[in-house]
C-alpha positions in Angstrom: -85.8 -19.2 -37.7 -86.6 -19.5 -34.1 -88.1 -15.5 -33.0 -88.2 -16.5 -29.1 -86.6 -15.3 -26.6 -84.6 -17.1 -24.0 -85.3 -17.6 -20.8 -82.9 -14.8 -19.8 -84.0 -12.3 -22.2 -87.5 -13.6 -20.6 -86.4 -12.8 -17.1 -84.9 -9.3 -18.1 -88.1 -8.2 -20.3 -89.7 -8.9 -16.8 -87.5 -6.7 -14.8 -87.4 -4.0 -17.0 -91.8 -4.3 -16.5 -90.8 -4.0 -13.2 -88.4 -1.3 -13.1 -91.1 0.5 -15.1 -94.0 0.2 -12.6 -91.9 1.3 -9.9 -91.4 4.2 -11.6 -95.0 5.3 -12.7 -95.9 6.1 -9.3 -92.9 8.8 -8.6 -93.0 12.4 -9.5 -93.4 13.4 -12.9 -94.6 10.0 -13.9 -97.0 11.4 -16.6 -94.2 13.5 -17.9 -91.8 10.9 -18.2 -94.7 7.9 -19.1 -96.6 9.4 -22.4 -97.8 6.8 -24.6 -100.6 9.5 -25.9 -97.0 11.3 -27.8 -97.0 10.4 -31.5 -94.3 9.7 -33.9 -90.7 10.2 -32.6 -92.1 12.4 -29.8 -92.3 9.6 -27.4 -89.1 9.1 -27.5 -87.2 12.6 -26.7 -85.5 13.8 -23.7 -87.4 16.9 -24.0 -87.9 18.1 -20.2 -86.2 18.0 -16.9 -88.3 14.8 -15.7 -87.2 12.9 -19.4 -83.3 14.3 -18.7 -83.6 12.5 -14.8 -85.2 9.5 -15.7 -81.9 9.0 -18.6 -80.1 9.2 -15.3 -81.9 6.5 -13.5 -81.6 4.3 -16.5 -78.0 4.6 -15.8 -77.8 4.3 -12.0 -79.2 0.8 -12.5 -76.9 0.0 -15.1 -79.5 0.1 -18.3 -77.5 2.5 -20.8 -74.8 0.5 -22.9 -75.2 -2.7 -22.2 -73.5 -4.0 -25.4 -71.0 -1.6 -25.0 -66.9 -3.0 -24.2 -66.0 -3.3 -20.8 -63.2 -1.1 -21.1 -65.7 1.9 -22.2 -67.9 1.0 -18.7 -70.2 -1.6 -20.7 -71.0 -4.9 -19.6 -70.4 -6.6 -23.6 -73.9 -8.1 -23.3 -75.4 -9.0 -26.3 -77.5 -6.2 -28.6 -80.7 -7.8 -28.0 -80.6 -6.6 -24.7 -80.1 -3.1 -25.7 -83.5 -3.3 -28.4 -85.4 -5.2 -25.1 -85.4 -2.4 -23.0 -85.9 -0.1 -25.8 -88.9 -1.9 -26.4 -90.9 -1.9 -23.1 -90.0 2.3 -22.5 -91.3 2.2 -26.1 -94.3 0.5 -25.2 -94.8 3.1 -22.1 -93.9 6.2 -23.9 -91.2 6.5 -22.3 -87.6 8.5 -23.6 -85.0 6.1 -25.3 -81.3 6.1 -24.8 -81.1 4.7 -28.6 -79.4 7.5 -30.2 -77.0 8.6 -27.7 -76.0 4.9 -26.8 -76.8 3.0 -29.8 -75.5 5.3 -33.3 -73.5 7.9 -31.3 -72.2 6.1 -28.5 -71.1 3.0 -30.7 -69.4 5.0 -33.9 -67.4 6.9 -31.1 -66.6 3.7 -29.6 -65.2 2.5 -33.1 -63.4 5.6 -34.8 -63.7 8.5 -31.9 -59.8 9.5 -30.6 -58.9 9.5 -27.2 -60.1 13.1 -26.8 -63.7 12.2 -28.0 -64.1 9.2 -26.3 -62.9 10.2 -22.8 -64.8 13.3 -23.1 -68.4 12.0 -24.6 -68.2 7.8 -23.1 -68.7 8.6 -20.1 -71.7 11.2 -20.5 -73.2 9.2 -22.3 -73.5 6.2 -20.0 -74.3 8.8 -16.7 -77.4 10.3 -18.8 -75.9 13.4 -18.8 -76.1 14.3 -22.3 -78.0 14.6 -25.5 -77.6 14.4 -29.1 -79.3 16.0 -32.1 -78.4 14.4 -36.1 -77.2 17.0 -38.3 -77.9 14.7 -41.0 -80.3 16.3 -43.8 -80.3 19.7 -45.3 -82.7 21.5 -47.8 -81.4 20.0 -50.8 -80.3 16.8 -48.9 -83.0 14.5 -47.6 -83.8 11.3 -48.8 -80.0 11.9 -51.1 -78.1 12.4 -48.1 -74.6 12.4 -49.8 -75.5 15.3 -51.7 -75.2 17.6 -48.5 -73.4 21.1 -49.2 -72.9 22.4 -45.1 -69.7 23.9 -45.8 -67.0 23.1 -43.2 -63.3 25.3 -44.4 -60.3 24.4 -42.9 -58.9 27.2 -40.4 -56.3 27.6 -38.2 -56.1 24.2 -36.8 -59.9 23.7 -36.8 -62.6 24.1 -39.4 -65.2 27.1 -40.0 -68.6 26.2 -40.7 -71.3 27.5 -42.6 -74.1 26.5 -44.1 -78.0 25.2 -42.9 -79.5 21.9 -41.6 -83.2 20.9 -41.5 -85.7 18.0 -39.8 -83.3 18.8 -36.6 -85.9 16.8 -34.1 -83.7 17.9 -31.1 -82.1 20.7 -32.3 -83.7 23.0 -29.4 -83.2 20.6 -26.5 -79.7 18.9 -27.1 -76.4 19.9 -26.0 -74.1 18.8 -28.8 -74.7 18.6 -32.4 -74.0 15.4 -34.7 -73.0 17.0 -37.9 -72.3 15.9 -40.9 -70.8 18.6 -43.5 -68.2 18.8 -46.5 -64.9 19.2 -46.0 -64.0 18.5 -49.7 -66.0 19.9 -51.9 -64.2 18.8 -55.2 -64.4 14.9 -53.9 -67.2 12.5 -55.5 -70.7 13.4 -53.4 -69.9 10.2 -51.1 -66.4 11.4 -50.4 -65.5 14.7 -49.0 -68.2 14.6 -46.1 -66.8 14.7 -41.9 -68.4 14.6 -39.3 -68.1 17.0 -36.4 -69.0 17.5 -32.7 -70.1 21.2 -32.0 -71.4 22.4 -29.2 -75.4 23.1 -29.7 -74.8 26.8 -27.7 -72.8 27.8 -30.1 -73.3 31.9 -30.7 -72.9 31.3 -34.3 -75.9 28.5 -34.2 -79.9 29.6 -34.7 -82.3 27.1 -33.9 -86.0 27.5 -35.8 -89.0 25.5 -35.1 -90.6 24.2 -37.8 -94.6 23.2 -37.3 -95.5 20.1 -39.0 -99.2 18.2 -39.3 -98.7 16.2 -36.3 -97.5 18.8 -33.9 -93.8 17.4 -34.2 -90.9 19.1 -32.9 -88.9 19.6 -35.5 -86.0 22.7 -36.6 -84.1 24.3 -39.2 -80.4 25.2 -38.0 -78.3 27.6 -39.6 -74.5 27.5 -39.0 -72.9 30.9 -39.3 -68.8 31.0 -39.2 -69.3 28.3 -36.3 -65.5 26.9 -35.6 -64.6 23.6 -34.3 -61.3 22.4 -33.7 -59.7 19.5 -34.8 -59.8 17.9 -32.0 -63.9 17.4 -32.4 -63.8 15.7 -36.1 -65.3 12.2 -35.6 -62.7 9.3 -36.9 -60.6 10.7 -40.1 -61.5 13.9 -42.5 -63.5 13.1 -45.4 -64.7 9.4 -43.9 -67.5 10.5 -42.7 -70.2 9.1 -44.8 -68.5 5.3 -44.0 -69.0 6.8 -39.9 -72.8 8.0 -41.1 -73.9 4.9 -42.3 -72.1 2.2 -39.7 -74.2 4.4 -37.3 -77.7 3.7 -38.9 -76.3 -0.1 -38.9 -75.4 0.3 -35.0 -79.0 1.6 -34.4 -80.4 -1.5 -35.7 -81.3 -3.1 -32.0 -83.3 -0.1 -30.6 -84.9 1.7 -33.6 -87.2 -1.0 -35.0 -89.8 -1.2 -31.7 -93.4 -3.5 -32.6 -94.6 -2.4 -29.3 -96.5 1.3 -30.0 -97.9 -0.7 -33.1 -99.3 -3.4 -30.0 -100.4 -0.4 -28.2 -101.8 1.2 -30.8 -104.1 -1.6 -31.4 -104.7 -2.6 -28.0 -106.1 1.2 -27.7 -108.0 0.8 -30.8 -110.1 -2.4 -29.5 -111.0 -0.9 -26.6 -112.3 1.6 -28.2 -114.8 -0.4 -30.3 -115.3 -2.2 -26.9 -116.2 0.9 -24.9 -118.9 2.4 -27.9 -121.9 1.8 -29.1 -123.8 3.1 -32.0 -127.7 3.3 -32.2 -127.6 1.1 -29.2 -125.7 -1.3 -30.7 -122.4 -2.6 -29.3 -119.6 -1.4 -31.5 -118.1 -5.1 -31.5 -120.8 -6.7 -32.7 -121.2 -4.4 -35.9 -119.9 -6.6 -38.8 -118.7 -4.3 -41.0 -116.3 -3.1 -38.1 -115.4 -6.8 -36.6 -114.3 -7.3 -40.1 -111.7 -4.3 -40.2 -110.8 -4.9 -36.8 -109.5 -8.8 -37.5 -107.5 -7.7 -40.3 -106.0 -4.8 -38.9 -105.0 -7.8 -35.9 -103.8 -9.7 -38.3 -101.4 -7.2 -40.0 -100.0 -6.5 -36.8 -98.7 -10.1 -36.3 -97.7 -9.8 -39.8 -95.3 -6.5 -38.6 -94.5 -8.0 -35.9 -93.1 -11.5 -37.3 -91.1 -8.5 -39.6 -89.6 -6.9 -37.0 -88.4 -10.2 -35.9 -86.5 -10.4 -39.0 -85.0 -7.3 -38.9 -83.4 -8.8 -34.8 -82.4 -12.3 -36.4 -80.1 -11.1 -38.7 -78.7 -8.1 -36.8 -78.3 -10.6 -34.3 -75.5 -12.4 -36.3 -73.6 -9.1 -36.9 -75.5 -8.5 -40.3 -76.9 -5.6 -41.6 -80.1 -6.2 -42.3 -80.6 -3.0 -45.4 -83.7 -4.7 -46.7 -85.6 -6.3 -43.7 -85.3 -3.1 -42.0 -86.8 -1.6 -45.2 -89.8 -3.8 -45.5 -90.7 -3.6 -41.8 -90.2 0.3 -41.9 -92.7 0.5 -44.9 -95.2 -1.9 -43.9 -95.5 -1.0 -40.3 -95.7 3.0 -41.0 -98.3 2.6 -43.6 -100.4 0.3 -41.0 -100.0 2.7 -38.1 -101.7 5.1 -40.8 -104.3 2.5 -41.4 -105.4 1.8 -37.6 -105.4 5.7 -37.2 -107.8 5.7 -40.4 -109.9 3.3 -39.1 -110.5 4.9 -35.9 -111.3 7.8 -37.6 -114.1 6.4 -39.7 -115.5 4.1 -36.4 -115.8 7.7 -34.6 -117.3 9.6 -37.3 -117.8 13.1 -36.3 -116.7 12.5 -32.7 -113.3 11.4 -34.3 -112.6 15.5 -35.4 -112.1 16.4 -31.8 -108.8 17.6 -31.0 -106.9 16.2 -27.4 -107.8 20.3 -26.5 -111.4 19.0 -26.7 -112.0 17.6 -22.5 -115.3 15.8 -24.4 -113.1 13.9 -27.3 -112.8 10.0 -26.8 -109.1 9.1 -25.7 -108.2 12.5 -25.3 -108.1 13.2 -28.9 -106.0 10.6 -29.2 -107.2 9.6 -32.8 -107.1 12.5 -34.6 -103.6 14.0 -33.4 -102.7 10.0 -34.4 -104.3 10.3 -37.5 -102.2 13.5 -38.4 -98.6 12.8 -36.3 -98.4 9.1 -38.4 -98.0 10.7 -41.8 -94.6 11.8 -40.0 -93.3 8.3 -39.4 -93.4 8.1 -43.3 -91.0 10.7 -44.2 -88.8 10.5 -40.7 -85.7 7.6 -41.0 -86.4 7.4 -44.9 -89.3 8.3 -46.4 -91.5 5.3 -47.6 -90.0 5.8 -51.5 -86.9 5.7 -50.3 -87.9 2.1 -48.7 -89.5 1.0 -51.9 -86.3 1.7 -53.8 -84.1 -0.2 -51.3 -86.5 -3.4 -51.5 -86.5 -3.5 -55.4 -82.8 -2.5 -55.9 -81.2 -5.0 -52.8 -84.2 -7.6 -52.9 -85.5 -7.3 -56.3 -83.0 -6.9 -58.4 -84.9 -4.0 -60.4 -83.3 -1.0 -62.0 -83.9 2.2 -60.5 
């Protein structure tokens, strides 16, 4: 199992660097470049600066790179896509992964001519942005057991019913919904999924505050209509389209790099500090921590890898994706933990704090990375998909 890259994929890791460091010094830049956002944060388009800077990507020919020619792709290879996802990852800078990757791709694949003529070439300009209307109140981690009611109606469907953990919900322009059109049909069956347009009078966005300062909604859908001609692939196939587009997000959603940064950030520290006059790196007790933390993060990192070489031969890779999702959310936990017990007191200051080390960096971590546990599939839901597809075990 050979987890180098070529030389080319060498060569376009350096331009992306590049591309990036010519951009840091325009307007903005510390809008666009936040590597201090936790969780998912770092990734939304979430401001005007975030929205142009999707357009840029585009202009120099970054957004579907795996995509057909036909669609306005240059059919390179996936790993291309997860590179440059990757290094903005490492930056803090916004990712094209949903829109391009899961969206993009299932539209690609079952959208009619309609869809694809209408959303494609959005998509690949930059000009527009998605939210998952994936899990509801009774719906999480159980997906298929979703109850959004969508009732057919005069050539179109009415819609009714509530989504929650909407990340984008308040920012994106179209919704990615997933609701039942058959509600007799088997809990797998029966489900559609829909395009509606996010300004929809009969749509009401509401935040929901979380621990870590996420941005996250609950929608409610009141007698919200959509025509035909904005159902995604065939009625009632839509939990087939929901899970072929978790498989097509497999090259830009597993990123090792804010776990690198993370740690990088984290020795620093310890190399910055000192504690009774004594040199933070030269305490045992911390060197100790400090080397195993290292060492778990070459452990994620050779995981991650795993999850690439076998997407990389067009399979889904259920269970690799699982273990590195578990073991590398748990650890950003841990290097979050252990910064909290080097600073001690100092380590309760909040990033509102101008006196707290990193800019309160540690302690909004050590809140935000309880999220990255729950968002994507909770960590139980990980667990189970390791001892049912790897184990063998009854669940």
């Amino acid at each position: 199992m050979n987890f180098n890259f070529t030389k080319e994929e060498e060569t376009f890791i350096d331009e992306i660097k590049d591309f990036i460091n010519a951009e840091k010094v325009k307007p903005h830049a510390d809008d666009v470049f936040a590597p201090n956002r936790e969780a998912d944060a770092q990734t939304k388009i979430d401001s005007p600066a975030r929205r142009e800077f999707m357009k840029t990507l585009s202009k120099k020919g970054y957004l579907g790179m795996s995509w057909p020619k036909k669609y306005g792709g240059q059919e390179k290879p996936g790993i291309y896509d997860y590179i440059l996802n990757e290094e903005l990852c490492r930056v803090g800078a916004p990712s094209p992964g949903k829109s391009v990757g899961s969206i993009g791709q299932t539209i690609i694949h079952h959208g009619s001519k309609k869809i694809k003529d209408e959303f494609l070439p959005k998509i690949l300009a930059g000009e527009i942005d998605f939210a998952l209307g994936y899990s509801e109140p009774g719906a999480g981690s159980d997906l298929a057991s979703l109850k959004l009611k969508a009732e057919k109606k005069n050539g179109g469907w009415l819609i009714n019913g509530q989504k929650i953990w909407t990340s984008s919900a308040h920012v994106a322009d179209w919704y990615w919904l997933a609701a039942r059109t058959d509600p007799d049909a088997p809990k797998h069956q029966g489900i559609s999924v829909f395009l509606v347009k996010m300004d929809d009078p009969g749509i009401e966005v509401h935040p929901i505050e979380t621990v870590g300062e996420h941005a996250t909604n609950s929608v409610f859908l009141t007698d919200v209509y959509v025509s035909d001609e904005y159902i995604v692939g065939e009625v009632n196939k839509g939990w087939i389209y929901i899970c072929e587009a978790l498989n097509y997000e497999r090259f830009t959603f597993y990123t090792i790099a804010p776990l690198e940064q993370k740690f990088k950030e984290l020795v620093d520290l310890v190399n910055s500090l000192s504690r009774d006059g004594i040199p933070l790196n030269k305490i045992p007790e911390i060197r100790k921590k400090i080397i195993y933390l290292s060492t778990d993060v070459e452990k994620a990192k050779v995981l991650q890898r795993k999850v690439l070489s076998v997407a990389i031969q067009d399979q889904v890779p259920q269970t690799e994706a699982a273990i590195f999702k578990l073991f590398s959310t748990k650890l950003h936990q841990r290097l979050a933990n252990v910064a909290m017990d080097i600073l001690g007191r100092e380590g309760l200051f909040r990033k509102e704090y101008d006196k707290s080390h990193a800019n309160g960096k540690w302690e909004w971590s050590y809140r935000s990375t309880l999220v990255d546990t729950i968002g994507a599939g909770t960590t139980e839901i990980q667990k189970n998909t390791i001892a049912k597809k790897s184990l063998k075990l009854p669940l």
